[in-house]
N, C-alpha and C positions, 0 to 999 in steps of 0.2 A: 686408800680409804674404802670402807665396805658400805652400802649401802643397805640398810636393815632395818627394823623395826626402831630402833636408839635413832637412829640419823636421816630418817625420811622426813622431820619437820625441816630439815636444812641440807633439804635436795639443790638446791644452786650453791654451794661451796663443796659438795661428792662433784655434780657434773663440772665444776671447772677444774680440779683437781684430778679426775678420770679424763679429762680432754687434753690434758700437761700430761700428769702421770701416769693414769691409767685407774681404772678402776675394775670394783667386783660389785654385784648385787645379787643376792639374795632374793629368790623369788618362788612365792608360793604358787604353783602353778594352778589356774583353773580346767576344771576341766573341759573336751570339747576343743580346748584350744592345742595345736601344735607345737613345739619345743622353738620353730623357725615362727611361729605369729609371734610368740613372747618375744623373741631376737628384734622383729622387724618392728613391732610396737615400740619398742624400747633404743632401739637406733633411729624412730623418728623424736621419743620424748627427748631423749636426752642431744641427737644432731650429732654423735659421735660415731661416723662411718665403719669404724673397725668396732665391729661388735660380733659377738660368739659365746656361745652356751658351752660348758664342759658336763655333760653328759644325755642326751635325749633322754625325755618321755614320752609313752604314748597319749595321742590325743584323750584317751578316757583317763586315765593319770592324773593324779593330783600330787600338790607337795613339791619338794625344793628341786631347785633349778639353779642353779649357779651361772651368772652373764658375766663377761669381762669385754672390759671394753679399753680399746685405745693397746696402750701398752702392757698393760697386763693379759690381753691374748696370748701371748706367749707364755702364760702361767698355765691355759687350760687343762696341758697335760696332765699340772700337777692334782688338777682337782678332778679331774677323771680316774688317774691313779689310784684315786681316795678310796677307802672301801663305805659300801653302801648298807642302810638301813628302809627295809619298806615294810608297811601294814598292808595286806594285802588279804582277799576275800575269794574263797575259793568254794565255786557249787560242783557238789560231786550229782554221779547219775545220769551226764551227756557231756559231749563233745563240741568242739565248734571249728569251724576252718581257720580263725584267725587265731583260737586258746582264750579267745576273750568274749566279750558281749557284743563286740562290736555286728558278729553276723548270728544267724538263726541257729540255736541248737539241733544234733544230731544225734546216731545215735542211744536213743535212749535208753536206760538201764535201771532197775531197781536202786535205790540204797540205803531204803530201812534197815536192813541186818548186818549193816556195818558195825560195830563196838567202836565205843572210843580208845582201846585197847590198839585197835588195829589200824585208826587214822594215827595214833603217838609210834607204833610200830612203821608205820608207810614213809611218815615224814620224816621218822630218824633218820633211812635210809638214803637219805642227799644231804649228808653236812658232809664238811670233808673236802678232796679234792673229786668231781665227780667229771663222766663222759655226759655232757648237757645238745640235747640239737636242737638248736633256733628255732622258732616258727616261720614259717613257711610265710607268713606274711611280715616280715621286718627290714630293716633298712641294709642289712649286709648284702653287701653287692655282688656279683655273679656273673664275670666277664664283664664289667662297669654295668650292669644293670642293677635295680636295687629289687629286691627277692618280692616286693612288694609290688610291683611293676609287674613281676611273669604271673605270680599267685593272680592278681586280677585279672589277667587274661587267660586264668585258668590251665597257667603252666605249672606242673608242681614237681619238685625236684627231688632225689634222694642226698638229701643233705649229710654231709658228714658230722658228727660228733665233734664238739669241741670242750676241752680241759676249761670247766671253771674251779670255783673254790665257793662254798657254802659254810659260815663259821658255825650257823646256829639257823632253825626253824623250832621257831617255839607256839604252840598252842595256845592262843589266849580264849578262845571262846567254841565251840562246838553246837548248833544249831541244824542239823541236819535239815537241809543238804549242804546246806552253809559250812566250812570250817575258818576261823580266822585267826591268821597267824601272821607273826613279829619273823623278819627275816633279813638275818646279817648275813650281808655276802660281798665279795671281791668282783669288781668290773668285769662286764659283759658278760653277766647272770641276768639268763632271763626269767622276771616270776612268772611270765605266762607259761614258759615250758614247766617250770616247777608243778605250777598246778595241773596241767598235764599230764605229766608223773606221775604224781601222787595221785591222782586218779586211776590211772591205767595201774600203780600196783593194787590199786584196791579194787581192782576187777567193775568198775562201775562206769569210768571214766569223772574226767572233770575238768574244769573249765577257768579262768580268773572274771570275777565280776568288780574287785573294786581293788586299785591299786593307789596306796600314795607313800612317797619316798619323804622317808621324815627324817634322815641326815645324811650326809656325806663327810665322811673323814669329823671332823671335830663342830663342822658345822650344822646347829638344827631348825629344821621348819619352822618352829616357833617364835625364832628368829627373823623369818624372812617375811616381805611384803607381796600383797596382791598386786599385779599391773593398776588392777583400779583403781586405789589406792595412790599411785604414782598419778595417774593419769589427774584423778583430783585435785594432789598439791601439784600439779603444772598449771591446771586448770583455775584453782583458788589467783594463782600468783597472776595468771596472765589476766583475770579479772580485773585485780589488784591495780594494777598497771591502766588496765581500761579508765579505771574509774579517777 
């Protein structure tokens, strides 16, 4: 049984049935928060110890999250597997250590004389099977450390390229410095390196300021529940109870 937008009024017959057989939920992640806070919130609401995300976002990230719990853990492969859809917001004209907002922009570069000719030229250039290199601050590990861990203590490494797959970067809107684009792609694509990319072909560089993951495989955000949301109908019910 999935837990979603349809079946969150009759959250205690999911969590008994996810405590027997296992369950999935759907969750729209807020931002701010970690892919492991949503894990750990949701292993105290629901008291089902075997709990597990199939696939991270970063803490500024928004958008679906996929939690399995109990016995359907052993599905998460499947829904990592999944291929991924994100809206994501990309400022050209500087750089940043992390690819995101999270730290101070660097540097800086003109990008008035950009065409929109030539951001639809830049982004064609990663659909496909492409050589992608991680950001220097993300969770791949490095001799069991995670890449995130040496970056902040200002170890930076020459990372190797890895094969991902990009189906489609489509242009929805253009706001200089802003570009914001719809992006179907195959697990372990990062959009902070995309915008990255896309930047450095267009001689200016560029950055991600706003990312959120609006399906994985068949299933969509629109779909999925806030923690808040949860954390309310436990809340209403245990009232309930009080009273």
């Amino acid at each position: 049984m999935f837990l979603d937008r349809t079946t969150l009024h009759d959250f205690d017959t999911w969590k008994s049935e996810a405590a027997i057989s296992g369950g999935v939920a759907l969750i729209d992640k807020d931002t701010d928060w970690t892919s492991f806070d949503v894990v750990a919130k949701m292993r105290s609401l629901t008291r089902i110890k075997k709990t597990g995300h199939a696939g991270t976002l970063d803490p500024l990230a928004t958008g679906l999250l996929i939690l399995c719990f109990g016995k359907m853990t052993k599905s998460i492969n499947t829904f990592q597997d999944a291929p991924k859809q994100y809206e994501a917001i990309i400022k050209l004209g500087a750089t940043t250590k992390t690819d995101d907002s999270e730290t101070p922009e660097e540097n800086i570069l003109p990008f008035e004389h950009i065409t929109d000719s030539e951001i639809a030229s830049a982004c064609s250039k990663f659909t496909g099977e492409i050589d992608q290199i991680p950001p220097m601050f993300s969770a791949i590990k490095k001799d069991g450390q995670p890449l995130y861990k040496l970056a902040r203590k200002g170890i930076e490494l020459d990372l190797p390229p890895r094969r991902v797959t990009i189906y489609s970067v489509t242009i929805t809107k253009i706001e200089l410095p802003y570009i914001h684009i719809t992006v179907d792609c195959a697990k372990g694509t990062y959009i902070r390196s995309l915008a990255r990319d896309i930047g450095a072909v267009l001689g200016c560089g560029g950055y991600l300021t706003a990312l959120r993951r609006t399906a994985i495989g068949e299933f969509r955000v629109e779909n999925a529940v806030r923690v808040a949301e949860v954390m309310e109908m436990v809340g209403n019910k245990t009232n309930n109870i009080l009273l």
